[in-house]
C-alpha positions in Angstrom: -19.8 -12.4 80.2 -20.6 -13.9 76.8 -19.9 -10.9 74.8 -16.3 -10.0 76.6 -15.7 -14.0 75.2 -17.0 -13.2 72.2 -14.6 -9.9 72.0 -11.8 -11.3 73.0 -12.3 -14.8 71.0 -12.4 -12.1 68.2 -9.1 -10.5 69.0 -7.5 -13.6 69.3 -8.4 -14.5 65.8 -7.6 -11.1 64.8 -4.2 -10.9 65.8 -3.5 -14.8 64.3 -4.3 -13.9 61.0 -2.5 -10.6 61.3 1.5 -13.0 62.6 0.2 -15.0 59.3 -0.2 -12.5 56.9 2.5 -10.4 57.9 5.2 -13.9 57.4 3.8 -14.4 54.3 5.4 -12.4 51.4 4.7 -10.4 47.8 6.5 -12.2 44.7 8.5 -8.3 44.6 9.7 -8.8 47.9 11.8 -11.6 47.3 11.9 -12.3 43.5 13.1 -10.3 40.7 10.5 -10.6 37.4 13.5 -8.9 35.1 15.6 -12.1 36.4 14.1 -15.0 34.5 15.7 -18.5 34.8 15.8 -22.0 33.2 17.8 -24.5 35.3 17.7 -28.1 34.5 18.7 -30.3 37.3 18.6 -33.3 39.3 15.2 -32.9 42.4 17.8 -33.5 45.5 14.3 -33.0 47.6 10.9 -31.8 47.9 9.5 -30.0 50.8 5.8 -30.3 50.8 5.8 -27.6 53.4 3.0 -24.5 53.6 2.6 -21.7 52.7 5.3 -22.9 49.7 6.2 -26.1 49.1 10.1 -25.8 47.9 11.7 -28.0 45.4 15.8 -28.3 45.8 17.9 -29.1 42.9 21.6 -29.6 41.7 22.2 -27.7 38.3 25.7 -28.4 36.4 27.2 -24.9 35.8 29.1 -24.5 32.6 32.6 -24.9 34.3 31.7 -28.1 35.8 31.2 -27.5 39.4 27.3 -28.2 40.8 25.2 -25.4 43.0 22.4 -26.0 44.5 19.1 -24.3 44.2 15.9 -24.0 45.5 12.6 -23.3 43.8 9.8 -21.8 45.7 6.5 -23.2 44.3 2.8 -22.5 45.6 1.2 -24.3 48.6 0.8 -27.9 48.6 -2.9 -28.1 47.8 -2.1 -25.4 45.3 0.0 -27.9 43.8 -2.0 -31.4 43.9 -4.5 -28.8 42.3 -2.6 -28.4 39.2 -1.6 -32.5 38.8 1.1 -32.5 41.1 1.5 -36.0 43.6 4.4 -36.9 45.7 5.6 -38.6 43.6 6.0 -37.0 40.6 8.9 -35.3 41.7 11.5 -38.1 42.9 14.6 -37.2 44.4 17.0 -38.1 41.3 15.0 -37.2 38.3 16.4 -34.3 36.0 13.9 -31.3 35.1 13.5 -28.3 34.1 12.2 -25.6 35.7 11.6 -22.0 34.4 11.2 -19.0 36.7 12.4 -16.0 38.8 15.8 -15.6 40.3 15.9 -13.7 43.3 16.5 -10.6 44.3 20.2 -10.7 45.7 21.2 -12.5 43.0 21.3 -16.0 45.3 20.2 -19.4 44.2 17.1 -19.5 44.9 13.9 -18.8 42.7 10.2 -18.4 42.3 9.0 -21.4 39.7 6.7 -20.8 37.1 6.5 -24.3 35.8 8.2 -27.8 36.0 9.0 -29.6 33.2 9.4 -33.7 33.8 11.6 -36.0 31.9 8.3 -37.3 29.7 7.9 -33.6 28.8 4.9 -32.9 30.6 4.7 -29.7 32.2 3.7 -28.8 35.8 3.0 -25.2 36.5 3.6 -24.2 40.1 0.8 -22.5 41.4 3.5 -19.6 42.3 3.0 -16.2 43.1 5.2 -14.7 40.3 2.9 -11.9 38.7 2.9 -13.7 35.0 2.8 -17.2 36.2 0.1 -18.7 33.5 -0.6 -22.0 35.3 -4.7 -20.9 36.1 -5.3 -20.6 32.3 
Protein backbone atom coordinates (compact mmCIF):
# COMPACT_ATOMS: atom_id res chain seq x y z
CA UNK A 1 0.00 0.00 0.00
CA UNK A 2 2.86 2.47 0.80
CA UNK A 3 4.59 2.01 -2.45
CA UNK A 4 1.28 2.46 -4.86
CA UNK A 5 1.15 6.02 -2.50
CA UNK A 6 4.48 6.52 -3.15
CA UNK A 7 3.89 5.94 -7.08
CA UNK A 8 1.22 7.67 -7.48
CA UNK A 9 2.37 10.76 -5.05
CA UNK A 10 5.16 10.57 -7.72
CA UNK A 11 2.89 10.93 -10.70
CA UNK A 12 1.07 13.59 -9.31
CA UNK A 13 4.11 15.60 -8.97
CA UNK A 14 5.18 14.50 -12.31
CA UNK A 15 2.41 15.64 -14.20
CA UNK A 16 2.38 19.29 -12.06
CA UNK A 17 5.70 20.19 -13.11
CA UNK A 18 5.00 18.96 -16.62
CA UNK A 19 1.23 21.82 -16.88
CA UNK A 20 4.07 24.25 -15.42
CA UNK A 21 6.71 23.86 -17.67
CA UNK A 22 4.81 23.45 -20.70
CA UNK A 23 2.88 27.34 -19.77
CA UNK A 24 6.04 28.68 -19.32
CA UNK A 25 7.79 29.87 -22.51
CA UNK A 26 11.44 30.35 -24.59
CA UNK A 27 12.43 34.14 -25.06
CA UNK A 28 12.19 32.88 -29.24
CA UNK A 29 8.72 31.98 -28.76
CA UNK A 30 7.34 35.19 -28.07
CA UNK A 31 10.22 37.87 -28.50
CA UNK A 32 12.07 38.82 -31.50
CA UNK A 33 16.15 39.51 -30.58
CA UNK A 34 16.46 41.35 -34.25
CA UNK A 35 13.60 43.73 -32.74
CA UNK A 36 15.37 45.77 -30.13
CA UNK A 37 13.49 48.73 -28.37
CA UNK A 38 14.00 51.80 -26.18
CA UNK A 39 10.61 53.28 -24.96
CA UNK A 40 10.61 55.92 -22.46
CA UNK A 41 7.35 56.21 -20.67
CA UNK A 42 5.23 56.90 -17.79
CA UNK A 43 4.88 53.12 -15.28
CA UNK A 44 0.78 53.08 -15.54
CA UNK A 45 1.28 49.68 -13.33
CA UNK A 46 3.27 46.93 -12.07
CA UNK A 47 2.23 43.41 -11.83
CA UNK A 48 4.35 41.61 -9.35
CA UNK A 49 2.92 38.47 -10.74
CA UNK A 50 4.99 34.96 -11.37
CA UNK A 51 6.52 33.48 -13.55
CA UNK A 52 7.03 37.29 -14.98
CA UNK A 53 6.30 40.17 -13.29
CA UNK A 54 5.00 42.80 -16.12
CA UNK A 55 5.59 46.46 -16.06
CA UNK A 56 2.80 48.66 -18.23
CA UNK A 57 3.72 51.88 -19.59
CA UNK A 58 2.37 54.86 -21.77
CA UNK A 59 5.03 56.01 -24.46
CA UNK A 60 4.40 59.32 -26.52
CA UNK A 61 4.68 58.28 -30.24
CA UNK A 62 6.08 60.90 -32.53
CA UNK A 63 2.66 62.12 -33.84
CA UNK A 64 1.32 62.69 -30.51
CA UNK A 65 -1.06 60.01 -29.74
CA UNK A 66 -0.03 57.62 -26.51
CA UNK A 67 0.10 53.49 -26.80
CA UNK A 68 0.42 51.49 -24.29
CA UNK A 69 2.88 48.79 -23.66
CA UNK A 70 3.82 46.14 -21.63
CA UNK A 71 7.31 44.91 -20.59
CA UNK A 72 7.77 41.32 -19.55
CA UNK A 73 10.48 41.31 -16.86
CA UNK A 74 11.77 38.09 -14.88
CA UNK A 75 10.03 36.61 -11.70
CA UNK A 76 9.44 38.68 -8.73
CA UNK A 77 12.28 37.20 -6.58
CA UNK A 78 14.31 37.49 -9.74
CA UNK A 79 13.68 40.94 -9.56
CA UNK A 80 14.12 41.96 -5.62
CA UNK A 81 17.39 39.96 -6.50
CA UNK A 82 18.74 42.43 -8.74
CA UNK A 83 17.69 45.78 -6.33
CA UNK A 84 14.24 45.95 -7.33
CA UNK A 85 11.30 46.95 -4.31
CA UNK A 86 7.84 47.86 -4.93
CA UNK A 87 8.39 50.75 -4.80
CA UNK A 88 10.86 51.66 -7.01
CA UNK A 89 8.66 51.55 -9.83
CA UNK A 90 5.64 54.01 -8.95
CA UNK A 91 2.82 54.25 -11.15
CA UNK A 92 3.61 57.92 -12.71
CA UNK A 93 7.34 57.95 -12.94
CA UNK A 94 8.89 58.16 -16.52
CA UNK A 95 11.65 55.49 -17.51
CA UNK A 96 13.32 53.99 -19.82
CA UNK A 97 13.41 50.70 -20.68
CA UNK A 98 15.49 48.93 -23.35
CA UNK A 99 14.51 45.54 -24.78
CA UNK A 100 12.80 43.13 -27.23
CA UNK A 101 9.70 43.86 -29.24
CA UNK A 102 7.69 41.05 -29.96
CA UNK A 103 7.19 38.77 -32.41
CA UNK A 104 3.94 40.08 -34.20
CA UNK A 105 5.06 43.27 -34.20
CA UNK A 106 2.52 44.20 -30.93
CA UNK A 107 3.29 46.29 -28.02
CA UNK A 108 4.53 44.28 -25.89
CA UNK A 109 8.32 43.45 -25.00
CA UNK A 110 10.88 41.42 -23.29
CA UNK A 111 13.03 44.08 -20.89
CA UNK A 112 16.54 43.98 -20.56
CA UNK A 113 16.91 46.76 -18.25
CA UNK A 114 15.04 49.75 -16.52
CA UNK A 115 16.44 52.89 -16.35
CA UNK A 116 14.87 55.36 -13.32
CA UNK A 117 14.61 59.00 -13.43
CA UNK A 118 18.02 59.29 -11.03
CA UNK A 119 19.62 57.25 -13.84
CA UNK A 120 20.17 54.22 -12.00
CA UNK A 121 19.64 51.20 -13.96
CA UNK A 122 17.66 48.07 -13.13
CA UNK A 123 18.24 45.05 -15.29
CA UNK A 124 15.28 42.64 -15.43
CA UNK A 125 16.25 39.36 -14.65
CA UNK A 126 14.53 38.55 -18.29
CA UNK A 127 14.85 35.67 -20.38
CA UNK A 128 16.12 37.56 -23.51
CA UNK A 129 19.31 35.42 -24.61
CA UNK A 130 21.83 38.70 -24.25
CA UNK A 131 20.22 40.19 -21.23
CA UNK A 132 23.64 41.10 -19.11
CA UNK A 133 21.92 41.74 -15.78
CA UNK A 134 23.92 38.43 -13.92
CA UNK A 135 27.31 40.11 -14.77
Amino acid sequence: MRIRALVLTALCGSLIAAVGAQAHHAFSAEFDINRPVTLQGAITQMEWINPHAWLHIDVTEEDGTVASWAIELGPPNSLVRRGWSRNSVPVGIVVEVEGHQSIDGGRRANGGSVVLPDGTRLFTGGSSPDDNGDQ
